[in-house]
TORKE-761649 format. One record per residue (C-alpha): residue number from 1; residue in one letter; x, y, z. Coordinates in nm, 2 decimals, decimal comma. Each point is the difference from the previous one (the first is absolute). Layout:
<rs>
   seq   type       px       py       pz
   NUM      a        X        Y        Z
...
</rs>
This chain:
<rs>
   seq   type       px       py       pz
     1      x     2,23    -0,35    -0,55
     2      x     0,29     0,01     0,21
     3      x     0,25    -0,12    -0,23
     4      x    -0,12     0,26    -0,22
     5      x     0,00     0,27     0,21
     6      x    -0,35     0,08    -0,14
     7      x    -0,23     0,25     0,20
     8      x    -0,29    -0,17    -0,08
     9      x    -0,20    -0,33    -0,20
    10      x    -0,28    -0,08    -0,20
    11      x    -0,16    -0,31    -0,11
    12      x    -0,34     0,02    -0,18
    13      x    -0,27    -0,25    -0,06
    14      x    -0,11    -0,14    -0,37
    15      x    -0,19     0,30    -0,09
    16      x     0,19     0,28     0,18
    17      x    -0,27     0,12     0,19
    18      x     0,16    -0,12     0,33
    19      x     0,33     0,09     0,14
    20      x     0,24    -0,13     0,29
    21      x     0,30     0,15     0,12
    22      x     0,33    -0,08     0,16
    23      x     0,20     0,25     0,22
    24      x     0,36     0,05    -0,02
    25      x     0,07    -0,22     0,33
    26      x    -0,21    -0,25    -0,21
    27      x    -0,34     0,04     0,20
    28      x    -0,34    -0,12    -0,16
    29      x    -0,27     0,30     0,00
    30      x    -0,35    -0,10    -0,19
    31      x    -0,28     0,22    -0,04
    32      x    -0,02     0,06     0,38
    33      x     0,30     0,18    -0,01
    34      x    -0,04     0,18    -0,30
    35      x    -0,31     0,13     0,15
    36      x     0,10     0,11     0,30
    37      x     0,35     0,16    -0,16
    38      x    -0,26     0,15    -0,27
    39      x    -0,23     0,12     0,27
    40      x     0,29     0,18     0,23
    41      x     0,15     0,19    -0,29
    42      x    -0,36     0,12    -0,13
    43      x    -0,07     0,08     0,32
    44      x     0,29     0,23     0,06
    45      x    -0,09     0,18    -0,31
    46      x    -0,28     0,06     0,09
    47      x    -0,23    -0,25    -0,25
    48      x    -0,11    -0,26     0,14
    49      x    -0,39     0,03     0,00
    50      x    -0,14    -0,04     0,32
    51      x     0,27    -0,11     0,15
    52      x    -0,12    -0,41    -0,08
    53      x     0,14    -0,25    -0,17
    54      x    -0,25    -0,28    -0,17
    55      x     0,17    -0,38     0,04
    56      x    -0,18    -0,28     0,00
    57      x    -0,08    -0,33     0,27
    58      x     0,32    -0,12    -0,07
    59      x     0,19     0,34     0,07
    60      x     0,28    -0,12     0,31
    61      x    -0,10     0,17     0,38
    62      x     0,35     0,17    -0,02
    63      x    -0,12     0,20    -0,29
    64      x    -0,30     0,08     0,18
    65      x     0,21     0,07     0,34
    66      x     0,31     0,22    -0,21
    67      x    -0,27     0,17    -0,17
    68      x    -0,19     0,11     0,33
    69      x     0,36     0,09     0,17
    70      x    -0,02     0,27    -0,29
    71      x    -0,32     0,12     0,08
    72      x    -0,16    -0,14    -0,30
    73      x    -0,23    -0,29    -0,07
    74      x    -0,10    -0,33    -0,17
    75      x    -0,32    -0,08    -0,17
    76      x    -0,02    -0,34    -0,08
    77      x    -0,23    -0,21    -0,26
    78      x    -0,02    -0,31    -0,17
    79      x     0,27    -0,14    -0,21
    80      x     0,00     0,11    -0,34
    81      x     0,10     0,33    -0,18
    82      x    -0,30     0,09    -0,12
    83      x    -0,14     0,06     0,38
    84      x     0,29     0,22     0,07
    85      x    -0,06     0,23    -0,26
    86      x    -0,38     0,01     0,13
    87      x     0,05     0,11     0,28
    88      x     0,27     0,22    -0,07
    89      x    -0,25     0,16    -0,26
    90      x    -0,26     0,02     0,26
    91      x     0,22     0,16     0,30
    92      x     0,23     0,20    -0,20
    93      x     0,29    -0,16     0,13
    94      x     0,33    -0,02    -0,31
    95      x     0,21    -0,27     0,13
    96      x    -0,14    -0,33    -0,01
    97      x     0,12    -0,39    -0,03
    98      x     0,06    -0,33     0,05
    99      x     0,29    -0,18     0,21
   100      x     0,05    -0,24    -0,34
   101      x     0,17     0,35    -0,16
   102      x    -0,29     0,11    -0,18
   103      x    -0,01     0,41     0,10
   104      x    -0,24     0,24    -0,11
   105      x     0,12     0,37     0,00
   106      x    -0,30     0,16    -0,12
   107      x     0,13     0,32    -0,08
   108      x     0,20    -0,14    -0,30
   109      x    -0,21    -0,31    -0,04
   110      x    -0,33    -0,22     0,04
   111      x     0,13    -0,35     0,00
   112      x     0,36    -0,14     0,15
   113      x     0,29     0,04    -0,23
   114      x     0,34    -0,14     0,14
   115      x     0,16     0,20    -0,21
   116      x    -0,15     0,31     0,11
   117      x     0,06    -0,13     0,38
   118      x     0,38    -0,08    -0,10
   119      x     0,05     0,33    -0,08
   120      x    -0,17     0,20     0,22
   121      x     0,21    -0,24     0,32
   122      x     0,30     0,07    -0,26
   123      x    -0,05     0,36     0,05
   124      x    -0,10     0,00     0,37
   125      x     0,31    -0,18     0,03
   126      x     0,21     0,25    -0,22
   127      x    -0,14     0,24     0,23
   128      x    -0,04    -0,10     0,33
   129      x     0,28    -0,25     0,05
   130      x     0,02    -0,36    -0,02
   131      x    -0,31    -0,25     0,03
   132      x     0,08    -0,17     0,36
   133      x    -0,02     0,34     0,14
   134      x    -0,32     0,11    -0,15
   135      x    -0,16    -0,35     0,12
   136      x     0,17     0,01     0,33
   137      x    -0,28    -0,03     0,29
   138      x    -0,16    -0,29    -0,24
   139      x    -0,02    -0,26     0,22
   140      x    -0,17    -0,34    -0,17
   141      x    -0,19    -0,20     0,19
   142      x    -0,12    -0,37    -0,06
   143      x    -0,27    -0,06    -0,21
   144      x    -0,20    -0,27    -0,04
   145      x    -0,30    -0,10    -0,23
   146      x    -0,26    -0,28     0,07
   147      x    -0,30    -0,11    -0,05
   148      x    -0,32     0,02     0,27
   149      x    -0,34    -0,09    -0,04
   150      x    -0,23     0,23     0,17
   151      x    -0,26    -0,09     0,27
   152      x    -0,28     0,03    -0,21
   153      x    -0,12    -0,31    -0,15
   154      x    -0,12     0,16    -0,29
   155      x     0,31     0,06    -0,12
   156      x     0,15    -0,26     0,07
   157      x    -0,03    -0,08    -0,38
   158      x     0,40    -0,04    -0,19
   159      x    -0,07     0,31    -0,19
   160      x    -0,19     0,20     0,26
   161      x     0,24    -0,04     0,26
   162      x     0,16     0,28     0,23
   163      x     0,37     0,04    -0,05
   164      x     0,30     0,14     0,21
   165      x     0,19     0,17    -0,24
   166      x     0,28     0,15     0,25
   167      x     0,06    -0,06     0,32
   168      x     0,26     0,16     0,18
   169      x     0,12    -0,18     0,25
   170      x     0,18     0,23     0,22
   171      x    -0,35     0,23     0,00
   172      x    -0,18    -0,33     0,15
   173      x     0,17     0,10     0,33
   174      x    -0,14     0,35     0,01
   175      x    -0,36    -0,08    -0,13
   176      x    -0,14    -0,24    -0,22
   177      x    -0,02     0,22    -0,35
   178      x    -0,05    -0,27    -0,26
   179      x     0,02     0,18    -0,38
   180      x    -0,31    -0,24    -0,19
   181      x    -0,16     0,03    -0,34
   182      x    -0,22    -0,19    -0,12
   183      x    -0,02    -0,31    -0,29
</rs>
């Protein structure tokens, strides 16, 4: 990117229906950043529904955190595309996704189409200026996924065991929020 002088970078997975990008100064943004970069400009236009965004367990506490120091907010459910889109259907909410790059912009779309989310960021950045600014305030925290078994006995069965899906280690300090879904 910087050799190139390129304003901004795109990698997509097998299918396309993922997308990662690269800044100019040759920053990694995933889906986090796309959504909050997404969610600032609809907001300033005026059409972002609700004023949510729909991530899932795994979504970073600095998307959460940047998107709360815009007055806006993160519903989160379990992993999987097909839960964003349920309960973006069910609250109304347009902007939608996963951290993996998988983006639902549901005024265009009802699934995640990288290509769609490559050029709507190509746009946004055509527009707005160049990617690091519109994900500045992105802070990342550490992540970590493991796996717990619950206190009950009962499911203390392999398959029917609870699971910590994120953890986010700097919101241990502050209070004990584990994110868990269940096998």
């Amino acid at each position: 990117m910087i050799e190139t002088h390129a304003a901004l970078g795109v990698a997509f997975d097998g299918d396309a229906d993922r997308a990662m990008f690269v800044t100019a100064s040759g920053r990694h943004v995933d889906g986090d950043g796309v959504l909050l970069a997404a969610a600032r400009y609809l907001k300033s236009a005026g059409h972002l529904n609700g004023g949510r965004v729909i991530g899932t367990t795994m979504a970073n506490l600095g998307l959460e955190r940047a998107l709360e120091a815009e007055g806006l907010s993160l519903a989160r459910v379990p992993v999987g595309d097909r839960y964003v889109l349920e309960e973006m259907l069910r609250s109304g909410a347009n902007l939608g996704g996963e951290q993996s790059g998988h983006i639902i912009f549901l005024d265009d779309a009802t699934t995640g189409d990288g290509l769609l989310t490559a050029l709507k960021m190509a746009c946004l950045v055509a527009l707005r200026g160049p990617l690091d600014d519109l994900v500045c305030g992105l802070k990342i925290f550490p992540q970590m996924i493991c796996d717990a078994l619950g206190r009950n006995p009962r499911l203390r069965h392999p398959r029917r065991h609870r699971r910590v899906t994120s953890v986010d280690l700097f919101d241990l300090a502050e209070s004990p929020k584990h994110r868990t879904s269940w096998d």
